[in-house]
N, C-alpha and C positions, 0 to 999 in steps of 0.2 A: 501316471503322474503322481506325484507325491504329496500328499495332503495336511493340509494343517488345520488347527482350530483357536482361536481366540477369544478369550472374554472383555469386552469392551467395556465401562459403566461412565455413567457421570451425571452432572448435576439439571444440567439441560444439552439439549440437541436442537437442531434446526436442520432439515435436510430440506431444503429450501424448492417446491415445486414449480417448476420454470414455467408457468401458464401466469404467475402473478406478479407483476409487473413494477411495483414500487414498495407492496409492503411486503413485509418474507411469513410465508405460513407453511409449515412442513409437511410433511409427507406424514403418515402413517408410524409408520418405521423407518430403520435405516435403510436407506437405497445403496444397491449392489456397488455403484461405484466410489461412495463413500468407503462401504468396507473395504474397499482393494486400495483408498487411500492410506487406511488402517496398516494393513500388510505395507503395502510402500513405506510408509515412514518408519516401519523396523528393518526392510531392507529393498532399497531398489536400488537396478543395476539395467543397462540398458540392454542387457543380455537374457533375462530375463521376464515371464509374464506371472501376472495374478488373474484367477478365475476364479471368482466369488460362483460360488452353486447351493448354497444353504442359508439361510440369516434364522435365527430363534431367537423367539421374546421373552427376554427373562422375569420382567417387571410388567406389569401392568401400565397400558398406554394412557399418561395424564400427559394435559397440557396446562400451556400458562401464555398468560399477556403480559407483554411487555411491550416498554415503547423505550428506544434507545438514542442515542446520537450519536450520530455518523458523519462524514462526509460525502461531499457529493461532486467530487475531484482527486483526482492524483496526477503526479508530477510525469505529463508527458514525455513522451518517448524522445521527442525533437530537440527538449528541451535537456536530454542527458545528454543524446548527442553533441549536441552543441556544448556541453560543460566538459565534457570528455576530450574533444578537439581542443577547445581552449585550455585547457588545465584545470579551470575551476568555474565557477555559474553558483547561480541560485536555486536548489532544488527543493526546497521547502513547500512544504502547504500551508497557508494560515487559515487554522482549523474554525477561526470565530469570523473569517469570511466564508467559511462552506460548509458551515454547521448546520445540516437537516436532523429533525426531529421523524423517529419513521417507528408505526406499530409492527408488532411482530406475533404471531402465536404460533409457538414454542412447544417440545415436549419437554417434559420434566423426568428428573428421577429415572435417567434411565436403564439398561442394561442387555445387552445381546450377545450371544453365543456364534461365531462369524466363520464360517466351512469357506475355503478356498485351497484351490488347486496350484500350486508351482509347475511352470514349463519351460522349455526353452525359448528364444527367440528364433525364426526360421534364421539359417545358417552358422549357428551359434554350436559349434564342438567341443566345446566341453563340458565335463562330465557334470551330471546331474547333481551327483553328490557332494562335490561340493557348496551349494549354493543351500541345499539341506540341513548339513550341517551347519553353514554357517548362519541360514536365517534360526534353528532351532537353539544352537547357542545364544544367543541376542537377543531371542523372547525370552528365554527362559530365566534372563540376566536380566530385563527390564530396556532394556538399550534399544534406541533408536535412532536416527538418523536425524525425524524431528518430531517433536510433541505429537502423537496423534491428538487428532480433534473429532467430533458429534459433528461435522457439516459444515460448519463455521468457525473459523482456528479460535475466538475464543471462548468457544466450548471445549476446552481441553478432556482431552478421554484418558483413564487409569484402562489397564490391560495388562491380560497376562496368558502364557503361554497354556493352553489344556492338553494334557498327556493323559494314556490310560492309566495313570496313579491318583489322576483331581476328582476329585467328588462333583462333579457336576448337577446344578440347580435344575428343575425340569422348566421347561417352559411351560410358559401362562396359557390357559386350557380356553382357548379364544377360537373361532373362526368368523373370518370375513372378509368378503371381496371389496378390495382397495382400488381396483381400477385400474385405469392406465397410470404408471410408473415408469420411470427413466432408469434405463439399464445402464449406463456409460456413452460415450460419446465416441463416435466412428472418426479417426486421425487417416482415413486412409488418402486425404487430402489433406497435409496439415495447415495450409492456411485456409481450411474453411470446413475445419471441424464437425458432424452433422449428430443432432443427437439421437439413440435408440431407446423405443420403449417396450414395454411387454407387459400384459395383463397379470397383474399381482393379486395372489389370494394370501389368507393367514390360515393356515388347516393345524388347530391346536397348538397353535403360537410358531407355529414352524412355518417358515416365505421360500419354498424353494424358486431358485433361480434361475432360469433356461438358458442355453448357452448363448453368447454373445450374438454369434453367426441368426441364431434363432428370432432374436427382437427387430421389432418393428421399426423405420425408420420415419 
């Protein structure tokens, strides 16, 4: 399978750990299915898979508090239905009726080095290379499909395509067990989504990934 690499950075991340329930406190590092959101928004196709199997730390892991405003609503499903039949409705939120005030702790300053895999989708015949070329064109141009993001869209991430010509930074000379970690989420139901985890280590800044099939449910 064809392999690509990435450099992600930016100013904060959140990879938001699903055990906590109102306030958002992140992970570690980047979780494997954020990266693959990474590759997705330079190019997804339903013909297509991303296999994150590597994540590297380039920066040293700092955090920060914050406390933000949010809302604690959005414009139901029923309610476009019904706007959509009639031609037109009210699909607004008024933000200063559902304005929650929510802490957060954040990492900062970030930056990772991101290994993932291209494959087919089962039944999917054509050829490999084009889907190569065309995701290597598109990094390499900056182009994407939409903004990648750190976990939460806005946290917007800068990224760039790594080829054997880039000088690459070494990772941070860290090791540490992170615990249980969410790998991506199993569709093989898709209305009732299930999530997978696997035990994540840091071995000298480098998170290897085990394959999907592998993690725990």
């Amino acid at each position: 399978m064809p392999s690509f690499c990435l450099e992600v950075s930016g100013s904060f991340a959140c990879f938001t750990r699903p055990e906590m329930k109102v306030e958002r406190v992140s992970y570690d590092v980047m979780t494997p299915s954020a990266a693959r959101a990474v590759f997705e928004s330079v190019l997804w196709k339903p013909t297509i898979k991303w296999q994150v199997h590597r994540i590297e730390i380039l920066k040293p892991i700092r955090w920060i508090n914050l406390r933000r405003n949010e809302i604690s609503a959005v414009v139901s499903t029923r309610n476009v239905q019904q706007a959509m039949t009639a031609g037109s409705g009210m699909l607004g939120v008024y933000i200063e009726d559902e304005r929650q005030q929510r802490a957060g702790y954040f990492l900062r300053d970030v930056a990772y080095r991101i290994h993932a895999n291209l494959s087919l989708a089962i039944g999917c015949n054509e050829p490999i290379m084009k889907y190569t070329e065309m995701f290597a064109r598109r990094a390499s141009k900056g182009q994407c499909v939409n903004q990648p993001y750190l976990g939460c869209r806005e946290f917007a991430a800068e990224f760039r395509l790594v080829t054997a010509e880039t000088s690459p930074a070494s990772p941070i000379s860290e090791t540490r067990e992170l615990g249980w970690m969410l790998h991506d989420l199993d569709f093989t139901d898709p209305s009732d989504p299930q999530p997978r985890f696997f035990k994540a280590k840091i071995v000298n800044g480098v998170l290897q990934v085990p394959l999907f099939e592998e993690a725990r449910g």
